[in-house]
Backbone as CSV, one residue per row, in Angstrom:
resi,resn,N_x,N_y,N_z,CA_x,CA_y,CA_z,C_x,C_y,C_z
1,UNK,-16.510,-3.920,3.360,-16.375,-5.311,3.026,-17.242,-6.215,3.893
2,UNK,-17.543,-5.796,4.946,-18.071,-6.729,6.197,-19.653,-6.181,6.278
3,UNK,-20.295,-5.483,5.893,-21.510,-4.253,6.026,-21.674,-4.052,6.987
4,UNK,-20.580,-3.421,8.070,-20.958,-2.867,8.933,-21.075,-1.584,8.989
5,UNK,-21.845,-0.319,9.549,-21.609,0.997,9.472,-20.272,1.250,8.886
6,UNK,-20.094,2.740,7.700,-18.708,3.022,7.411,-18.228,3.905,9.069
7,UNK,-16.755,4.106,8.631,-16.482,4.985,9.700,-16.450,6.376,8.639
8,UNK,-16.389,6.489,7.917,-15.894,7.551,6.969,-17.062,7.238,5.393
9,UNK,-18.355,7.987,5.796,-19.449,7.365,4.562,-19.259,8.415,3.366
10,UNK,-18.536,9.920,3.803,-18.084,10.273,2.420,-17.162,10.696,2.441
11,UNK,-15.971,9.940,2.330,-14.490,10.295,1.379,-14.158,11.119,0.328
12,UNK,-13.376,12.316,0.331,-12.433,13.244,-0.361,-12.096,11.881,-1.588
13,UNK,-12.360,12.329,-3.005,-12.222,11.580,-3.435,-11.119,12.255,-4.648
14,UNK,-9.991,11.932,-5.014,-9.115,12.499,-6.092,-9.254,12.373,-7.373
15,UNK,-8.314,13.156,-8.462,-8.250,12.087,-9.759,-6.927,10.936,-9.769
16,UNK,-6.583,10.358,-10.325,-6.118,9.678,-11.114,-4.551,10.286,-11.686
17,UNK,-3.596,9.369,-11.389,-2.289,9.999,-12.331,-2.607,9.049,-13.659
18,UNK,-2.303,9.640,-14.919,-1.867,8.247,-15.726,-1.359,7.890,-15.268
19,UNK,-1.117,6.694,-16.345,-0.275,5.509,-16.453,1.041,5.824,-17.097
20,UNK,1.665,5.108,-16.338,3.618,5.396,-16.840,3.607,4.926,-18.554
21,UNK,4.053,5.810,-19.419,4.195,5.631,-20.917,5.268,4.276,-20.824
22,UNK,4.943,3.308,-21.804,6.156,2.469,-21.606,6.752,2.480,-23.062
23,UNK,8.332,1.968,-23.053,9.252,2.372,-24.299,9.659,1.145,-24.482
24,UNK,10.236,0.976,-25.098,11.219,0.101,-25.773,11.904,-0.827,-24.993
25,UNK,12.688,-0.174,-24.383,13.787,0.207,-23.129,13.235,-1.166,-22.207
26,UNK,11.352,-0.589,-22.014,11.390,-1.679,-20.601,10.814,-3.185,-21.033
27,UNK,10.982,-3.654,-22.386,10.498,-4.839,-22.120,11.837,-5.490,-22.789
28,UNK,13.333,-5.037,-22.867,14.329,-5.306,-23.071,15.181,-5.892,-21.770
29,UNK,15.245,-7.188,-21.595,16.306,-7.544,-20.199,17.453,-7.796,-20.250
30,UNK,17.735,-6.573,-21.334,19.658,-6.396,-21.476,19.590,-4.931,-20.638
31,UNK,18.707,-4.474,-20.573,18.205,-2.901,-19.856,18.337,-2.660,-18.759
32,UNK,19.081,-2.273,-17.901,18.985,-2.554,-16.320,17.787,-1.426,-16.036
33,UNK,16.559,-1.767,-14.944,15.490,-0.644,-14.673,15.622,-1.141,-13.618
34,UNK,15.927,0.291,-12.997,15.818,1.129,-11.196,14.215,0.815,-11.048
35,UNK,14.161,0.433,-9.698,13.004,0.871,-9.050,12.706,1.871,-8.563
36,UNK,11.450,2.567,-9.001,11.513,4.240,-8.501,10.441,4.370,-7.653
37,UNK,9.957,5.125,-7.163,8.723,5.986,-6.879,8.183,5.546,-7.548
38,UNK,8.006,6.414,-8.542,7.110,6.061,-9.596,6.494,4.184,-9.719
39,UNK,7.064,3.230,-9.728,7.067,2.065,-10.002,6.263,1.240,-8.606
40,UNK,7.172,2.159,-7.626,5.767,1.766,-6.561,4.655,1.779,-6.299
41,UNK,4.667,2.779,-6.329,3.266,3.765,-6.287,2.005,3.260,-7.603
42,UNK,3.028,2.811,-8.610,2.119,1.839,-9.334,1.700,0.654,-9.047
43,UNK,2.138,-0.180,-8.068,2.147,-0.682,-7.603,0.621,-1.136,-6.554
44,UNK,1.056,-0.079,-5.979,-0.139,0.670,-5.171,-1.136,1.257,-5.131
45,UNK,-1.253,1.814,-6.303,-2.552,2.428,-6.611,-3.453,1.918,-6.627
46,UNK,-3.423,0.811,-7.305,-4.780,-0.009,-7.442,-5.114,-0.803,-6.333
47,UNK,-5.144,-0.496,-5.216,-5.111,-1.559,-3.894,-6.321,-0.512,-3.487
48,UNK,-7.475,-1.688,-2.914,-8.858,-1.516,-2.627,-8.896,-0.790,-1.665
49,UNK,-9.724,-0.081,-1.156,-9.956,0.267,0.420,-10.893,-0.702,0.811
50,UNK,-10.171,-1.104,2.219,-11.703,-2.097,2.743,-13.107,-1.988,3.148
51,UNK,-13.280,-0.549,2.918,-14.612,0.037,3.065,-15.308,0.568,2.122
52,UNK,-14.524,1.026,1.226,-15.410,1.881,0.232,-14.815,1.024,-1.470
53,UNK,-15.544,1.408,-2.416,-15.001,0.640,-3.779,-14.416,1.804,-4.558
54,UNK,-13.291,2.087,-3.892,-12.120,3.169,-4.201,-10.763,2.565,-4.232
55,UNK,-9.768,2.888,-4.908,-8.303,2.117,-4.716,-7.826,3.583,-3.549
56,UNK,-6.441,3.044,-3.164,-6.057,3.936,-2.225,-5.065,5.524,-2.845
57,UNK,-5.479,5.060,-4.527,-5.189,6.557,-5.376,-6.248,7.384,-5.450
58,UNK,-7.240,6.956,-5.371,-8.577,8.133,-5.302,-8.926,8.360,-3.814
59,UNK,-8.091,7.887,-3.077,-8.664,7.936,-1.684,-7.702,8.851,-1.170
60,UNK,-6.472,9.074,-1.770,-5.190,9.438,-1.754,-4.273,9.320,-0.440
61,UNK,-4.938,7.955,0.288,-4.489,7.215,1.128,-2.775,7.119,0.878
62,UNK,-2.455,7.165,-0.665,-1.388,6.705,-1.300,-0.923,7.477,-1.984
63,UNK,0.207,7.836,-2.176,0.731,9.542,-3.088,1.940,8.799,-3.402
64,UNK,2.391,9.190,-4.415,3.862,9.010,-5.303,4.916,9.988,-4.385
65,UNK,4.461,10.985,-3.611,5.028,12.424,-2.998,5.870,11.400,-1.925
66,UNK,5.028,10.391,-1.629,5.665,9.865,-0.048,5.957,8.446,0.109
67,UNK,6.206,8.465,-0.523,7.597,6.877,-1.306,8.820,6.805,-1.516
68,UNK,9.254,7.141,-0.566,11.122,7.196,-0.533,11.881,5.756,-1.233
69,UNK,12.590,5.889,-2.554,12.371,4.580,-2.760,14.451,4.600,-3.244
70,UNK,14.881,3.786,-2.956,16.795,3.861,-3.492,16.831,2.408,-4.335
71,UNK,17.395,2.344,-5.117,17.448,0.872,-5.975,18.630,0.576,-5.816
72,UNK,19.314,1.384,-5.479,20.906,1.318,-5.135,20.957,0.628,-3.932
73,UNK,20.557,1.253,-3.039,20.585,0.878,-1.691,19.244,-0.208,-0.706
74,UNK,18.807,-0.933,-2.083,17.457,-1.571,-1.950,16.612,-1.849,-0.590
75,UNK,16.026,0.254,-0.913,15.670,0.541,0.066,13.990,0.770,-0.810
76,UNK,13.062,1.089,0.268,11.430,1.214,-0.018,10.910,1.739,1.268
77,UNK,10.343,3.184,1.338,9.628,3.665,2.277,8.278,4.054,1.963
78,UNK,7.517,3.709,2.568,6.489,4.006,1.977,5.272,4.762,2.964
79,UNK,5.143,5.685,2.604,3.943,6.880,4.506,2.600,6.474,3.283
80,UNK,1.836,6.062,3.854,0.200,6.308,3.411,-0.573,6.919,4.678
81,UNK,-1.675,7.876,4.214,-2.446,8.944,5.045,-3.837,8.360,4.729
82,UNK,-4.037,6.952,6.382,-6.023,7.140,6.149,-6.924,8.323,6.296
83,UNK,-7.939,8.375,5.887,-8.774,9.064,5.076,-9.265,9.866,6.539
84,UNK,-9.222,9.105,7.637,-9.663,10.054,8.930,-8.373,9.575,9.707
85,UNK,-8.630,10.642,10.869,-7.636,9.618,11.881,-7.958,8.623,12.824
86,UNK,-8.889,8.730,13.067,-9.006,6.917,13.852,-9.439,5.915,13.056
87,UNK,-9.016,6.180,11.694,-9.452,4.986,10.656,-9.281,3.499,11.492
88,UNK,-9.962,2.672,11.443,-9.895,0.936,12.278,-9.457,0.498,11.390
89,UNK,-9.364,0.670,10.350,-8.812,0.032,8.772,-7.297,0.202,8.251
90,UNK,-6.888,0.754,9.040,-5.032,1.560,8.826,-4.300,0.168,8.341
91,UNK,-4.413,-0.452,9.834,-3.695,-1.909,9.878,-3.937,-2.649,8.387
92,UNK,-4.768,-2.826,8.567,-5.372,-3.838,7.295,-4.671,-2.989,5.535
93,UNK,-5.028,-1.987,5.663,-4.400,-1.093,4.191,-2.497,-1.281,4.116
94,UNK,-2.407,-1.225,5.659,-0.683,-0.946,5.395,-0.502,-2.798,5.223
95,UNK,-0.726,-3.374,5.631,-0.528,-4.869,5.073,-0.762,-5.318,3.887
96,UNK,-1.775,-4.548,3.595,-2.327,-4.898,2.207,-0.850,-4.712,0.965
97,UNK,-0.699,-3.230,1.739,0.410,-2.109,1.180,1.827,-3.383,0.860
98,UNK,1.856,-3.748,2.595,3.576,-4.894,2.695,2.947,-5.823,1.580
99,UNK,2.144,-7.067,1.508,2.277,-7.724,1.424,2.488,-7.554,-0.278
100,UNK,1.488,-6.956,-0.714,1.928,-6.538,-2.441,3.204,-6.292,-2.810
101,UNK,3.804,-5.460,-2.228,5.506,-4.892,-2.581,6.019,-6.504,-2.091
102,UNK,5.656,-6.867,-1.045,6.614,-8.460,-1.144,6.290,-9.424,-1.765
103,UNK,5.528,-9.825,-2.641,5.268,-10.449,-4.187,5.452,-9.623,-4.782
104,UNK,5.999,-8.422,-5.780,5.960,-7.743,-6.432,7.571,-7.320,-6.385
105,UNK,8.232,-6.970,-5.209,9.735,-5.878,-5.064,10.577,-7.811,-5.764
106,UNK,12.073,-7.665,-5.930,13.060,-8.302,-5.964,12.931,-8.502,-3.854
107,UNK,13.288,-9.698,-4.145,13.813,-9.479,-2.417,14.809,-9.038,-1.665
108,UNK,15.406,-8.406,-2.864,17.016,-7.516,-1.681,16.299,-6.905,-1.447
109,UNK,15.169,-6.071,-1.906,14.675,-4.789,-0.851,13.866,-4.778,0.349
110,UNK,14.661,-4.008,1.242,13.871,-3.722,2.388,12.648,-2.900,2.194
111,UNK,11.598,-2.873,2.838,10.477,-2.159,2.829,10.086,-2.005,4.235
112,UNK,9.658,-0.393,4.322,8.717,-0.066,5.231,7.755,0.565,4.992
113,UNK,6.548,0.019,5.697,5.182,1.038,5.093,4.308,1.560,5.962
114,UNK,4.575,2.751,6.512,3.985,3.376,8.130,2.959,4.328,7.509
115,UNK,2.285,5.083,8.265,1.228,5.985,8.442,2.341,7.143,8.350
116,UNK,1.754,8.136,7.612,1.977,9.485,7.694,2.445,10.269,9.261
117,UNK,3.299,11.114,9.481,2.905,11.191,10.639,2.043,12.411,11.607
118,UNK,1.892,12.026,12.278,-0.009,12.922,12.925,-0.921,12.712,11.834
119,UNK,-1.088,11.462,11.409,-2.129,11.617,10.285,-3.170,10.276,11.038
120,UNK,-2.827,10.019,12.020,-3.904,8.938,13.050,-3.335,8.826,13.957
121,UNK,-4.253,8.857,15.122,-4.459,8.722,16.420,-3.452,7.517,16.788
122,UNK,-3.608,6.610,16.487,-2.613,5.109,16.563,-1.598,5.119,15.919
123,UNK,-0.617,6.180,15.399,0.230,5.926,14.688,1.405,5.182,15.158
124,UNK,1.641,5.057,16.066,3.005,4.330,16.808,2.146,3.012,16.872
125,UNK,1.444,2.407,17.400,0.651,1.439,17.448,0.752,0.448,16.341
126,UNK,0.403,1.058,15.224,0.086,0.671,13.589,1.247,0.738,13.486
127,UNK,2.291,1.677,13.338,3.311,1.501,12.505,4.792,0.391,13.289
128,UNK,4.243,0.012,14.699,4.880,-1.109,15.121,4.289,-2.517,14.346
129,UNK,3.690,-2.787,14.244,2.559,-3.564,13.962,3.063,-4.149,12.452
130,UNK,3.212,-2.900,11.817,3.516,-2.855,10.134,4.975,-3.000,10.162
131,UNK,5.741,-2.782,11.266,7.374,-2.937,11.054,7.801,-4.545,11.682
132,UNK,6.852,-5.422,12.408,7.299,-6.632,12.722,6.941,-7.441,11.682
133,UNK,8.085,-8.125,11.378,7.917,-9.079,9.944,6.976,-10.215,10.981
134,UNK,7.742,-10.887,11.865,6.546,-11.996,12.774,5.327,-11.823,13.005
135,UNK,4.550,-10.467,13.061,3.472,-10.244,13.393,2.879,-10.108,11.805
136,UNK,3.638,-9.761,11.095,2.933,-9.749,9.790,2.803,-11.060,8.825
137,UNK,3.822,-12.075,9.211,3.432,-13.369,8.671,3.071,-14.098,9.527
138,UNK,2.637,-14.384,10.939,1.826,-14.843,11.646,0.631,-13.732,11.168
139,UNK,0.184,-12.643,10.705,-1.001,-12.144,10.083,-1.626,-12.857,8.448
140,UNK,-0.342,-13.168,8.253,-1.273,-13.816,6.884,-1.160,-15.324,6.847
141,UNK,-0.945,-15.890,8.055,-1.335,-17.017,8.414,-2.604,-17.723,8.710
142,UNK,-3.307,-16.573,9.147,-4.775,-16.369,9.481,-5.465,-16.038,8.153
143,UNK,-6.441,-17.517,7.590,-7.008,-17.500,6.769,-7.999,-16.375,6.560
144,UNK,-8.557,-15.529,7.344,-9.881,-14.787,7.400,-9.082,-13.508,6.719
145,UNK,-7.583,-13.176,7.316,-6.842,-11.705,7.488,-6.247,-12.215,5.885
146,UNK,-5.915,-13.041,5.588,-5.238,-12.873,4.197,-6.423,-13.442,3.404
147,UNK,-7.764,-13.745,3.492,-9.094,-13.521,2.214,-9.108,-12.170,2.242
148,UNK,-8.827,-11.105,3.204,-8.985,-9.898,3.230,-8.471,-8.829,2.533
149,UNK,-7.046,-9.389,3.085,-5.836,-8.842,2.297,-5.667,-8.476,0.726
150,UNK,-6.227,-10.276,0.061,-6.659,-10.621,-1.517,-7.514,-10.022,-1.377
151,UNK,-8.242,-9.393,-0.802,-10.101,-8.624,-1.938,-9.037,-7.368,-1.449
152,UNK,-8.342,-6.945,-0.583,-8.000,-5.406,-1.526,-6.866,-5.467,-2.163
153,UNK,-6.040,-6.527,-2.473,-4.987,-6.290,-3.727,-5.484,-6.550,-4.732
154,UNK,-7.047,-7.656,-4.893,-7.023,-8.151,-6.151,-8.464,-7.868,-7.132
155,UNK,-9.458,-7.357,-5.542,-10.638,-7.332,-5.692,-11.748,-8.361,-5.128
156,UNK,-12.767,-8.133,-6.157,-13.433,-9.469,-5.218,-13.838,-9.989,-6.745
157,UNK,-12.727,-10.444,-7.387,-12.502,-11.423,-9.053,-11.973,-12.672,-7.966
């Protein structure tokens, strides 16, 4: 995003899950629909990497496998694995990660969205970082960190 050297110039690159078939069922709001995995992770897929013009499903930064998600207990866990381990970009993806699910979830749910674990060097670091709500809305307070944020939830439309 910035053209500076990549840290990671060629990325493991995946396919693609479809897309969730939709029925009847979900555009009915007499229907009660659980939030699943599945629904997250859709969620998520399409969220940019800040380095490369990949979402974090082909980067597989992001897996449906590692989304602990309860609708009952409006709960949301969410492990994403950067692409190396001293990715400098972790921070920035897992915010990207919060801030979407918090325009997007109902607000009874709690969410957490950490690094895999042993999957980077900084993982306690980052995943403090990603668990303080103050540090994360004093982060998108900062005009520069949330233009950032928008080019990987939304693109650069």
């Amino acid at each position: 995003m910035n053209g500076a050297p990549l840290q990671n110039a060629a990325p493991a690159l995946t396919g693609v899950k479809g897309r969730r078939e939709a029925s009847a069922s979900d555009w009915n709001d007499e229907v009660y629909d659980e939030v699943d995995a599945r629904e997250v992770f859709d969620l998520l897929r399409s969220i940019r990497d800040p380095e490369h013009p990949y979402s974090l499903e082909e980067l597989s930064v992001v897996q449906e496998e590692l989304i602990t998600c309860s609708d009952e207990e409006n709960y949301v866990d969410v492990q994403f694995t950067p692409t190396i381990p001293h990715c400098s970009m972790a921070t920035l993806i897992g915010l990207s990660m919060r801030v979407k699910l918090f325009r997007c979830l109902p607000s009874r749910f709690k969410v957490d969205v950490r690094i895999t674990p042993g999957s980077h060097v900084s993982e306690d670091a980052i995943n403090k970082q990603l668990g303080d709500k103050e540090r994360v809305a004093a982060a998108m307070e900062n005009p520069q960190l949330l233009s950032l944020v928008e080019q990987c939830i939304y693109g650069n439309n």
